[in-house]
N, C-alpha and C positions, 0 to 999 in steps of 0.2 A: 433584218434584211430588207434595203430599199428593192422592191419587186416591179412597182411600175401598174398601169391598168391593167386590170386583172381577167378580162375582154379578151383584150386584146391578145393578153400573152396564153390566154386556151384556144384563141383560134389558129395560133402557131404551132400549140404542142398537144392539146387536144385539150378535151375538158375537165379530164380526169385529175389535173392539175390541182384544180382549187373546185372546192365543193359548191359556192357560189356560183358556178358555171353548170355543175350537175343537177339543171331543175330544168323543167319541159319550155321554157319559156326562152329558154337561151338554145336549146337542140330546134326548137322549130323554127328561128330566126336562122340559123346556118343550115339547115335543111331550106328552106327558100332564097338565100341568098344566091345571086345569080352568080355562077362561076367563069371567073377568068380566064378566057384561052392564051393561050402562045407563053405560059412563064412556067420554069422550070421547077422542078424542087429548089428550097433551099438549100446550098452547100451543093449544087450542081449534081444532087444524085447519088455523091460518092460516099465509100463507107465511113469516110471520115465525118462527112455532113449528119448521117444517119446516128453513128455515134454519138457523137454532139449533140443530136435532136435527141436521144434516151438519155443522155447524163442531166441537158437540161430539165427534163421530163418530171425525173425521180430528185432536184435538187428545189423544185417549185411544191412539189408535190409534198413534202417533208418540213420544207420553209429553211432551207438551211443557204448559210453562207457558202460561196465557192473552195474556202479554207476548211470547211467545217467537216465538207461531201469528202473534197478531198482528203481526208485525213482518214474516215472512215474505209476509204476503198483502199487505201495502203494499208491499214491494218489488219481488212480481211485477207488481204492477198498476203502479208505477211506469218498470217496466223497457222499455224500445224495444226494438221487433224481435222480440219474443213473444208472445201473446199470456198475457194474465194466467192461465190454468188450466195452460197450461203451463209456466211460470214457477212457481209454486206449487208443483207436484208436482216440478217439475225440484229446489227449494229441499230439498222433505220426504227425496225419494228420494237427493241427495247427503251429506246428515247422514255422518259417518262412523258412529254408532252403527250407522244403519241397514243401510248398506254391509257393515259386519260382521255383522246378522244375514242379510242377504241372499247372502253368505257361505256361511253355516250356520254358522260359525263355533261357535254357539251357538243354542240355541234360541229364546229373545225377544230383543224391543229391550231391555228392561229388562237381560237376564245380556250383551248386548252395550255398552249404557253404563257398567255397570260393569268388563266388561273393560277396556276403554277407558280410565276414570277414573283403572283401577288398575294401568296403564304396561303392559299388554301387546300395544298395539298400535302399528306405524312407518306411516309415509305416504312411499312412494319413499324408504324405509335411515333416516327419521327416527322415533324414537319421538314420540308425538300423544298427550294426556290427555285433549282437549278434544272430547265427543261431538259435540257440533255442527260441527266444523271440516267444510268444504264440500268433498268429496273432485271432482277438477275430473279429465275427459276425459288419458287417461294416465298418467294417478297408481297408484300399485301399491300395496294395503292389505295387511300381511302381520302373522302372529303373532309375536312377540321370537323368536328362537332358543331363547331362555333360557327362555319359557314352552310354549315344544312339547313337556316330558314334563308337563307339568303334567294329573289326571285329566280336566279336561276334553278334552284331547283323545284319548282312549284311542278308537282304530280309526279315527281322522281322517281315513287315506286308503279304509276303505269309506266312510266319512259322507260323503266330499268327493266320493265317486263316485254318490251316490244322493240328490247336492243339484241342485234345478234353477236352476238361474241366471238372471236376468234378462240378456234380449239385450247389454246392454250393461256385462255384467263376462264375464271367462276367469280359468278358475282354471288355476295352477300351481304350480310346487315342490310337488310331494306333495299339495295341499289346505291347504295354508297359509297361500297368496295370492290374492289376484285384483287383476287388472286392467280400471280403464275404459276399453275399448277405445271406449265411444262418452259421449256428456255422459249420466251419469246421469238417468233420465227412467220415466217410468209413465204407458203410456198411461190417458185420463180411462176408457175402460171399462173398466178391469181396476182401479179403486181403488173400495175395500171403502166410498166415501161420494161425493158428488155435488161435486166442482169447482166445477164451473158458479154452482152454487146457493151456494156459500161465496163465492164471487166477488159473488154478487147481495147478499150478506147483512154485505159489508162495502163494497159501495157505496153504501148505504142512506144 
């Protein structure tokens, strides 16, 4: 996905976008940044602008295509026995990319899709290329054998020890796996954009 300066596009939708934007060095340049009078929000204020500003939010935030987001939010709205905001986030937060950075694997989603892409991840003893593959409740995400000297993971087991984990993965083997001990999930108040409101803004 062509994204464009990566700056630029968290001073539009916040920083929480791209992890490169979440370091003290980019918050105290927009904490001094002199502010503009007399311009409006974008999208004039209205719930449709606002809308738009969370769909973009959680679509930078995930690295996904506009076909991709979209497909996931017709599904969960589709889905019985859920409802649609959690369906949604249950879709985002199973990604295996995201899985592996939620890991720590690596530091973003982005060096976690490309791990991924580039054969060094299995799903339960099988090698997986495909980031999007939906890693389901007791599936074990682990790094190749073959790729554990590799520099990125030089000091894996202090890293794996100072990574906090979302309730529903356990790490094992040294820092080199995790398991979903429960269905992958993120609660709506702990995501960096508004569910609810993406929900609203694709039943329009």
């Amino acid at each position: 996905m062509i994204i464009g300066p990566k700056y630029k596009i968290c001073k539009r939708l916040g920083a929480s976008v791209f992890e490169k934007c979440q370091t003290q060095k980019f918050q105290l340049a927009e904490a001094n940044k002199p502010r503009k009078q007399g311009r409006g929000k974008r999208g004039g204020g209205s719930d449709f602008g606002a809308q738009l500003l969370e769909k973009q939010k959680a679509r930078f935030t995930y690295g996904l295509s506009e076909s991709q987001f979209s497909r996931y939010v017709h599904e969960a709205m589709e889905k019985k026995g859920q409802t649609a905001v959690s369906g949604l986030l249950s879709r985002l937060e199973s990604r295996l990319d995201n899985v592996v950075f939620r890991a720590g694997f690596v530091k973003t989603r982005r060096a976690a899709r490309q791990l991924v892409s580039h054969g060094h991840v299995m799903v339960s003893g099988k090698k997986m290329n495909v980031p999007s593959y939906q890693v389901k409740m007791g599936e074990t995400v682990a790094i190749r054998t073959e790729s554990r000297t590799s520099p990125l993971f030089v000091n894996r087991i202090e890293a794996a020890a100072e990574t906090k984990l979302p309730e529903w993965l356990t790490m094992g083997e040294g820092g080199f796996e995790v398991t979903a001990t429960q269905a992958p999930a993120l609660p709506d108040t702990e995501a960096p954009f508004s569910a609810p409101v993406i929900i609203q803004f694709y039943s329009r």
